[in-house]
VMD Tcl script that draws the C-alpha trace (Angstrom):
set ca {
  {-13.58 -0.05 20.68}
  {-17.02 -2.34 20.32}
  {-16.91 -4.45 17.59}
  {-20.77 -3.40 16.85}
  {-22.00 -2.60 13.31}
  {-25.59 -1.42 12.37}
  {-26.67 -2.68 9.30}
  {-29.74 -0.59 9.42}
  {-30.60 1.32 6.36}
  {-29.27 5.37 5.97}
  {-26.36 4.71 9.44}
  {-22.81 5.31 9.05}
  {-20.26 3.06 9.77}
  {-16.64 2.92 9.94}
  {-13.51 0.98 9.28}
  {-10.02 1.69 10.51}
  {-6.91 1.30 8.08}
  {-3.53 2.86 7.20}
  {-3.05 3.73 3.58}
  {-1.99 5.78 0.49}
  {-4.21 4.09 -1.61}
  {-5.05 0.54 -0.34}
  {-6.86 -1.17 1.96}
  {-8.55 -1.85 5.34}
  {-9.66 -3.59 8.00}
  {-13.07 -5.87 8.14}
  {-13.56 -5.26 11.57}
  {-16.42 -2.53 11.84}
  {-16.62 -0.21 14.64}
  {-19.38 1.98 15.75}
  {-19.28 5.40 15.51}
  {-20.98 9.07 16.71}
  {-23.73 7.81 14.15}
  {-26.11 10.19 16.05}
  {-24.16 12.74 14.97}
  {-25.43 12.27 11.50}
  {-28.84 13.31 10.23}
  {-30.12 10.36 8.25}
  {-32.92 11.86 5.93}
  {-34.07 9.79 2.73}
  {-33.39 12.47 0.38}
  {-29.67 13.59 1.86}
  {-27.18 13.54 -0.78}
  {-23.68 11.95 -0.97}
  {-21.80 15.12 -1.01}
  {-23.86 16.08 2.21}
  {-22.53 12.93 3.85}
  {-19.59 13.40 2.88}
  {-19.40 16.83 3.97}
  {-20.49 16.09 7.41}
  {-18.58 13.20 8.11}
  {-15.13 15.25 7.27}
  {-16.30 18.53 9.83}
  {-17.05 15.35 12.54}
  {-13.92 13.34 11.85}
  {-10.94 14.85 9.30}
  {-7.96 15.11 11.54}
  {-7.54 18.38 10.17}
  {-10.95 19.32 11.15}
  {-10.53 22.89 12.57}
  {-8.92 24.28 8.80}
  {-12.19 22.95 6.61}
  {-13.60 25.82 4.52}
  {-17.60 26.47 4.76}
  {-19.04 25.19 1.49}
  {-22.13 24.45 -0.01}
  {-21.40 20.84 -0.42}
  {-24.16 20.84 -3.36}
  {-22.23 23.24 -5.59}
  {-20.18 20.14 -6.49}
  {-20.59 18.15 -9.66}
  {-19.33 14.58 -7.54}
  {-18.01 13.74 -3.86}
  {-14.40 13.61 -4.82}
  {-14.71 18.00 -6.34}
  {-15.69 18.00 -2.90}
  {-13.07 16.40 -1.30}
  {-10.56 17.81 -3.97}
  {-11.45 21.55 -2.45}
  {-11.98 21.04 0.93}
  {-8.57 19.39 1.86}
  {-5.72 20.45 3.41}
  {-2.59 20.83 1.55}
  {-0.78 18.24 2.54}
  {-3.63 15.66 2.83}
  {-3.08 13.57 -0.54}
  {-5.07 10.81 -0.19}
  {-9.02 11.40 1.39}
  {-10.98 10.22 -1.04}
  {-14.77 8.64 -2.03}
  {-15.65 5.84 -3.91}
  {-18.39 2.39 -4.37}
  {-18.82 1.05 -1.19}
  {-19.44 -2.00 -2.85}
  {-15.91 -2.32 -4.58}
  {-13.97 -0.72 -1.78}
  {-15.54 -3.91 0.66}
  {-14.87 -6.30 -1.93}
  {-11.32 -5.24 -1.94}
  {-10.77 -4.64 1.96}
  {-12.67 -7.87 3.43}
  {-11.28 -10.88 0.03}
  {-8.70 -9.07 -1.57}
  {-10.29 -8.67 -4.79}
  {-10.71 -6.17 -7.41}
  {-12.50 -6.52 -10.92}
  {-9.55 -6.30 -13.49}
  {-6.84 -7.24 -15.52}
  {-4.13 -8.11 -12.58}
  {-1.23 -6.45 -13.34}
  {0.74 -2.98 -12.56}
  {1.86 -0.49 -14.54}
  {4.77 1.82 -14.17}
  {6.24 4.68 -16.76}
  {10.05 5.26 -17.25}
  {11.92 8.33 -17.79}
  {11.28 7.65 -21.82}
  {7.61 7.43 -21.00}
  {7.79 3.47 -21.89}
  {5.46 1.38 -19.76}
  {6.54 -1.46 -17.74}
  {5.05 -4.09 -16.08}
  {5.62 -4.13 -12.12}
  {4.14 -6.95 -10.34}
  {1.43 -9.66 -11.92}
  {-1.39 -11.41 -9.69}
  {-1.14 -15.15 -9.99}
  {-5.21 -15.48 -10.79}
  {-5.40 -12.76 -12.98}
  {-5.75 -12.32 -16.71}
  {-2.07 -11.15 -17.31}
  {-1.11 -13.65 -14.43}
  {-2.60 -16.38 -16.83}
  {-0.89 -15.75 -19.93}
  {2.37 -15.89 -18.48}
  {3.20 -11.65 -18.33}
  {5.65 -11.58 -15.84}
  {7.31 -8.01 -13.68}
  {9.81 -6.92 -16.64}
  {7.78 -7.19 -19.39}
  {6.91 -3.60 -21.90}
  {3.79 -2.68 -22.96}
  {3.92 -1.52 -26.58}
  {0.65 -0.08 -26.92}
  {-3.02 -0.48 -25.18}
  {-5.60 -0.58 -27.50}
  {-3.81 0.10 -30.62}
  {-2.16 3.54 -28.36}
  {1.44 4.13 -27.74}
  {2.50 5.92 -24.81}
  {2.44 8.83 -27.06}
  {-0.90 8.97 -26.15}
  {-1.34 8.24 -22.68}
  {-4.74 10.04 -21.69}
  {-6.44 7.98 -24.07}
  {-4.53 4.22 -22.56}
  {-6.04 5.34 -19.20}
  {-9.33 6.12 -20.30}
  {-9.23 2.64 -22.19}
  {-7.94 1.01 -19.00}
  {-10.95 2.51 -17.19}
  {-13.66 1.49 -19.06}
  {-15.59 -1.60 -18.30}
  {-14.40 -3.56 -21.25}
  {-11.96 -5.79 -23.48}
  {-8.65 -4.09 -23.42}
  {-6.04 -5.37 -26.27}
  {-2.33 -5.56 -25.04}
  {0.79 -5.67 -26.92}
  {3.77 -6.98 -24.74}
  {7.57 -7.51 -25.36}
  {8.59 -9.97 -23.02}
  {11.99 -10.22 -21.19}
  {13.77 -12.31 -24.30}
  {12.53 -9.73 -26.62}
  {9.82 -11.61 -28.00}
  {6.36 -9.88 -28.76}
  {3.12 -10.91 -27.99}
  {-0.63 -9.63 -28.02}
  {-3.55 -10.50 -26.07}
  {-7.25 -9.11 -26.20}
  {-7.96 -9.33 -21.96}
  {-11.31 -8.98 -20.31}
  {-11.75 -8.42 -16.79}
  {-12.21 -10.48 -14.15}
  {-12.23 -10.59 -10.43}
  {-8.74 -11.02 -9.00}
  {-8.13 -12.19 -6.17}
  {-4.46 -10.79 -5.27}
  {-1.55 -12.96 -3.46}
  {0.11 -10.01 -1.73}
  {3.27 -12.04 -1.12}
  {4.83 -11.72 -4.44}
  {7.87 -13.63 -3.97}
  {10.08 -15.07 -1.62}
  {13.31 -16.97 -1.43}
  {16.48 -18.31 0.79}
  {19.48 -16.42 -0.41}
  {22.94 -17.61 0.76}
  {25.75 -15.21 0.13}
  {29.18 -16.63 1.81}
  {28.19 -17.49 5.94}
  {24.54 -15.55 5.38}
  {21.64 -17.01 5.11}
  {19.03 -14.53 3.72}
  {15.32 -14.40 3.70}
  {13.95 -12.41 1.04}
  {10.00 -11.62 1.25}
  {8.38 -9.12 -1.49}
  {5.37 -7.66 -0.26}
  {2.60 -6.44 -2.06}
  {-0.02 -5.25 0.59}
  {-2.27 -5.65 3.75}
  {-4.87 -6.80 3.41}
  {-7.19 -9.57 5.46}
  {-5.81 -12.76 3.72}
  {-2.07 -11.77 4.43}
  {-1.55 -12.63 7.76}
  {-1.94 -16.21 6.38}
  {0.51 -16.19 3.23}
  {2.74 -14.17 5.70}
  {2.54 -17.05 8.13}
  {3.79 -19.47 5.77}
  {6.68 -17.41 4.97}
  {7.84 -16.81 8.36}
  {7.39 -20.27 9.06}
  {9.59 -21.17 6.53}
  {12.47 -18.65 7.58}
  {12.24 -19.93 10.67}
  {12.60 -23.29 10.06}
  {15.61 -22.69 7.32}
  {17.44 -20.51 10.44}
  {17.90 -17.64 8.68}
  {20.64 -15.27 9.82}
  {19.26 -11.86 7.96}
  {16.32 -10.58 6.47}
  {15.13 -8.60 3.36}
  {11.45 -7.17 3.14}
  {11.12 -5.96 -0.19}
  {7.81 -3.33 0.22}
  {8.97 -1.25 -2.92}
  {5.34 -1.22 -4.21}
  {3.76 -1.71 -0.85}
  {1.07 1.08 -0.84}
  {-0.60 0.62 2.48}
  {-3.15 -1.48 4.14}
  {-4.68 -2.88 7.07}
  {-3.29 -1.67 10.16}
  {-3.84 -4.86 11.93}
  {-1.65 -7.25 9.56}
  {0.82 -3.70 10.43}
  {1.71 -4.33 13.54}
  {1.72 -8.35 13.17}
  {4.66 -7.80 10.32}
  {6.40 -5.71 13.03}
  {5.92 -8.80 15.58}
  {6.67 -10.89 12.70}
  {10.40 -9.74 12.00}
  {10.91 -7.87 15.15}
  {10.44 -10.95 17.53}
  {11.15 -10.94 20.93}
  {12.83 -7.74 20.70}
  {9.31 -6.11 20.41}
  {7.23 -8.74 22.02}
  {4.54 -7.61 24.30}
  {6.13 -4.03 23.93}
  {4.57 -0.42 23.08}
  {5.19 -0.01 18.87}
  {2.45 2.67 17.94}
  {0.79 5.12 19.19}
  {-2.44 6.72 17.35}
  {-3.83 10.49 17.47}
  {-7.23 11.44 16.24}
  {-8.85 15.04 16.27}
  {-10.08 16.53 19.50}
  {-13.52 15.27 18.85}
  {-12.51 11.91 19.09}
  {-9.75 11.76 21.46}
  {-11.17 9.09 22.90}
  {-9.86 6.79 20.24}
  {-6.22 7.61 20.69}
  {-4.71 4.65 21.18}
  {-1.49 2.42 22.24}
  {-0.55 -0.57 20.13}
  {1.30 -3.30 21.49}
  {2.92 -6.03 20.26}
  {0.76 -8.89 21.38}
  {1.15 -11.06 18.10}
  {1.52 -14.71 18.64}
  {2.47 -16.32 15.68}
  {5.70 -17.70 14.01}
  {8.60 -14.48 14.17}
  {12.12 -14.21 13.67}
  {15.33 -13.52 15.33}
  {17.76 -11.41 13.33}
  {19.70 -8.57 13.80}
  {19.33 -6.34 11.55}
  {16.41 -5.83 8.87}
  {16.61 -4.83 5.36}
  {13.51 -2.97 3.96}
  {14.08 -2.25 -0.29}
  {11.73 0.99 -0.59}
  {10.71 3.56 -3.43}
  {8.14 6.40 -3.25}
  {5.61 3.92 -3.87}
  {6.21 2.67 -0.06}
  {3.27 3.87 1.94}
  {1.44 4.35 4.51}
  {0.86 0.50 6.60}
  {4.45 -0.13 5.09}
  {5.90 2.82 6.56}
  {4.30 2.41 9.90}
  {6.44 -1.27 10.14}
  {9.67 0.62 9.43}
  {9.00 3.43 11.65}
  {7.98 0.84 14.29}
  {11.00 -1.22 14.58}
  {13.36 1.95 14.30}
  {13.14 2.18 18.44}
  {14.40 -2.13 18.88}
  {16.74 -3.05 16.07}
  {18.95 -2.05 13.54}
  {16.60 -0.94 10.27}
  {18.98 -0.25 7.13}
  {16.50 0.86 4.24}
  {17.66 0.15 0.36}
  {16.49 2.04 -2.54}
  {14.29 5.44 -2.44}
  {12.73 7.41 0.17}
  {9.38 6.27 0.87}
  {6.12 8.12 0.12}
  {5.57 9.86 3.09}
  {2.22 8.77 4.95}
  {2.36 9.24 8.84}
  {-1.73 9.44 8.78}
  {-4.73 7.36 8.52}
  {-7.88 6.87 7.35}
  {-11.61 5.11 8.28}
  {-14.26 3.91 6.06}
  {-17.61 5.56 6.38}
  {-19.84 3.65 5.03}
  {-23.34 4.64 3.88}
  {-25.11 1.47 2.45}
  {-28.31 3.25 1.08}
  {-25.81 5.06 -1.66}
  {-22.96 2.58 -1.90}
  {-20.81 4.98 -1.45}
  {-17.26 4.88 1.19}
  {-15.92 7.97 2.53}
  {-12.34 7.76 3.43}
  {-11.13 11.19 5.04}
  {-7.69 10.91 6.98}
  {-8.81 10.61 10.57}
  {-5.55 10.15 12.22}
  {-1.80 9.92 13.15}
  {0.80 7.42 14.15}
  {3.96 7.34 15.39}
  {6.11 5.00 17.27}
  {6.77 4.84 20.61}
  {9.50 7.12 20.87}
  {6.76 9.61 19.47}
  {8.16 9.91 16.00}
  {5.88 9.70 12.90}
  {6.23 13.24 11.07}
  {7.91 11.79 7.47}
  {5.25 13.32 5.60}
  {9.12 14.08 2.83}
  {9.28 9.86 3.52}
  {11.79 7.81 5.87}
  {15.10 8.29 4.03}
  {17.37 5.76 2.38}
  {20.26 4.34 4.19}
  {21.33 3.09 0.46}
  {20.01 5.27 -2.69}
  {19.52 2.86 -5.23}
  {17.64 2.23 -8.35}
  {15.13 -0.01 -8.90}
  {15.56 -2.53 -12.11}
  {12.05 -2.93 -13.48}
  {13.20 -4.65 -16.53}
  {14.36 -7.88 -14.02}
  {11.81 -10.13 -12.29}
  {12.14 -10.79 -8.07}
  {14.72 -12.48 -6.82}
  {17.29 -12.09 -9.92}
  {20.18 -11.34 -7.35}
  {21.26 -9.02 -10.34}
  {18.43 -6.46 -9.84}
  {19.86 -3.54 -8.66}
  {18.22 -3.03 -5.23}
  {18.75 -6.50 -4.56}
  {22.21 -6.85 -5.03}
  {23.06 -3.66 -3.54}
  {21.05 -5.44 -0.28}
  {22.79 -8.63 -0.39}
  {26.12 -6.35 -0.82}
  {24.85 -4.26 2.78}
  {24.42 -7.59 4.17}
  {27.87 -9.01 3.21}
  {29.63 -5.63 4.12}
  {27.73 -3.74 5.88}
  {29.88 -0.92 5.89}
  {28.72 -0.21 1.86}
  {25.57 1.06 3.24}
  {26.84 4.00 4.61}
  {30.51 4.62 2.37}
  {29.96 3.02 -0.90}
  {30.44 5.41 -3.87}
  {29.98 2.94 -6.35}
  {26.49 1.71 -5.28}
  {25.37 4.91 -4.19}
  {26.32 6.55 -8.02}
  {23.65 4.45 -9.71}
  {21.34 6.35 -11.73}
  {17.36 6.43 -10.02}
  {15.15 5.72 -12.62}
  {11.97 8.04 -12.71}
  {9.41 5.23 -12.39}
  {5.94 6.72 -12.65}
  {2.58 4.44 -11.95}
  {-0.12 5.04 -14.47}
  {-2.70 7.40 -14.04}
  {-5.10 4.84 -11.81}
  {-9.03 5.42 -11.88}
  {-11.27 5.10 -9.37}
  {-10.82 1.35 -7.01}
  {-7.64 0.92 -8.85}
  {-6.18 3.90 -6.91}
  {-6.34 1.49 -4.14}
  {-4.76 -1.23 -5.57}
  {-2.08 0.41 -7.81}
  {-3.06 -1.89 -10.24}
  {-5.76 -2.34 -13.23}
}
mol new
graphics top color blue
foreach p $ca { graphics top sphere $p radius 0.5 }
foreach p [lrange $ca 0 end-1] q [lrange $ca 1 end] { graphics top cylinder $p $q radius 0.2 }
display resetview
């Protein structure tokens, strides 16, 4: 595939990724752009529209619609989909860039997940955020949003959504209250959350939480796996429990990354596109050359959250090592998507295009890649407290392994129903506001 963008005014571009709702690649590849009638006065929904009968891997099931009859692209979408697609979507070409190519996104910098008792919790924190700021940390409760309880949560994610001041009232992990009046700002997001050396008895465990991919990962990943390297570890734990998705590229370099030289230079994923574009099936080897690993075995911690890029990494090394996965089943994203991009509108059109698998051909976990280990994530704990429950039950798999497969005790933990807020619009991507 060229590497050969138009910027010329009305064409249609595209921009490969793997996601549930995050991310991309900045490398811009040409497409059938004569395909596409480029009028002045052709509406959004008529892009749209065209660009899912040309490209939608489900192509041959579209209905025939007047794409006018509806109010906005996503109605569109919305009624054209197949059943199973969950995730095509449109949106500002301008904020989905800004996300894919720097990692940004205009907000407050924090996510936001709901408990069985509807409370809301906070999940992860950028550093250079707002919340990240103030000191809000994973664990902490929201108490209300804008004077609202979670009584009332339509009208918290309409306040979250509008372009303005948004007054927070947090209990932090000691109990302690506190309230801040936040405004938003551009964040620029360090998707490696945490990491740590853990030594339990003889092993020596790297532990890596992982936010997303996205272009300035492969960097902080680096330094990680550099790190690891250097301290010898013996076993590792990727924790991708939030991990919605992202650039396929930084994909397979995490696979090279922990898989080392049992994957190097070998087949890990194969893509499938519609019969239109067959010519963009592809092979993917592992051709990485960067710092890697040498373990074993590798430890994922999932939940449904898990998507997409992050599934594609697990479902990649499945074929070369042993991959033991700790906590829920994951969300269940074999397929994905380009960026059309039509500049004159600022608007991105993101149908699913394709399908991946491994090399052994499997890659149909639309119901998720299951849990070795069910067990429940503690929200109220920050990373690395070896006491949070998907982490010790991890460290405990590493110790004796044979707890992943017969332990009772572990396995009887109750599975908290963790929820993510209703997201709007760019924040769908990010899973955060």
């Amino acid at each position: 595939m060229k590497n050969c963008i138009s910027r010329k005014k009305n064409n249609i571009s595209k921009i490969p990724l793997l996601l549930i709702v995050f991310f991309s690649t900045a490398t811009f590849l040409t497409t059938s752009c004569s395909s596409f009638r480029h009028e002045e006065d052709k509406t959004a929904n008529e892009y749209i529209y065209e660009t899912f009968q040309d490209w939608y891997l489900w192509n041959n099931m579209l209905p025939k619609v007047d794409p006018n009859t509806f109010e906005t692209g996503q109605e569109l979408i919305d009624s054209i989909c197949v059943e199973q697609d969950r995730w095509s979507f449109a949106g500002s070409l301008t904020s989905v860039k800004q996300l894919f190519e720097a990692g940004e996104f205009t907000g407050f910098g924090g996510s936001m997940m709901l408990d069985a008792q509807k409370r809301i919790w906070i999940g992860q924190v950028y550093r250079n955020s707002p919340m990240g700021r103030i000191g809000v940390q994973r664990g902490w409760e929201i108490k209300s949003i804008d004077g609202f309880t979670t009584e009332y949560l339509e009208e918290i994610n309409n306040a979250l959504a509008r372009n303005q001041s948004v007054t927070f009232e947090f209990v932090d992990n000691n109990g302690e209250t506190h309230t801040a009046t936040l405004k938003r700002e551009v964040v620029t997001m360090n998707t490696v959350l945490h990491s740590s050396i853990i030594e339990e008895g003889p092993h020596k465990i790297g532990y890596l939480v992982f936010d997303s991919f996205v272009e300035t990962s492969e960097a902080e990943l680096d330094s990680v796996f550099t790190r690891f390297n250097q301290e010898k570890i013996t076993d590792l734990i990727v924790d991708l429990r939030y991990n919605g998705g992202g650039l396929n590229d930084i994909a397979y370099k995490l696979t090279a990354m922990i898989g080392g030289s049992k994957v190097k230079n070998k087949l890990i994923t194969l893509t499938q596109h519609n019969s239109n574009h067959f010519n963009y099936n592809s092979e993917k080897i592992a051709d990485y050359k960067g710092t890697s690993v040498e373990v074993p075995t590798v430890h994922f911690i999932t939940t449904k959250e898990t998507a997409s890029a992050s599934e594609v990494v697990i479902n990649n090394l499945i074929p070369y090592m042993e991959v033991v996965i700790v906590g829920r089943a994951t969300h269940g994203k074999p397929v994905g998507m380009y960026i059309f991009e039509v500049e004159k509108l600022d608007l991105a059109i993101l149908p699913i295009c394709f399908k991946t698998t491994n090399k052994d051909g499997n890659g149909d976990y639309f119901n998720g890649l299951q849990p070795t280990l069910e067990v429940a994530d503690d929200i109220t704990r920050p990373w690395g407290d070896p006491e949070e429950g998907m982490l010790k039950a991890t460290i405990a798999c590493i110790a004796n392994p044979a707890l992943a497969s017969s332990s009772t005790a572990l396995k009887s933990q109750a599975i908290h129903a963790l929820e993510p807020l209703k997201y709007q619009g760019i924040h769908q991507l990010i899973g955060a506001y």
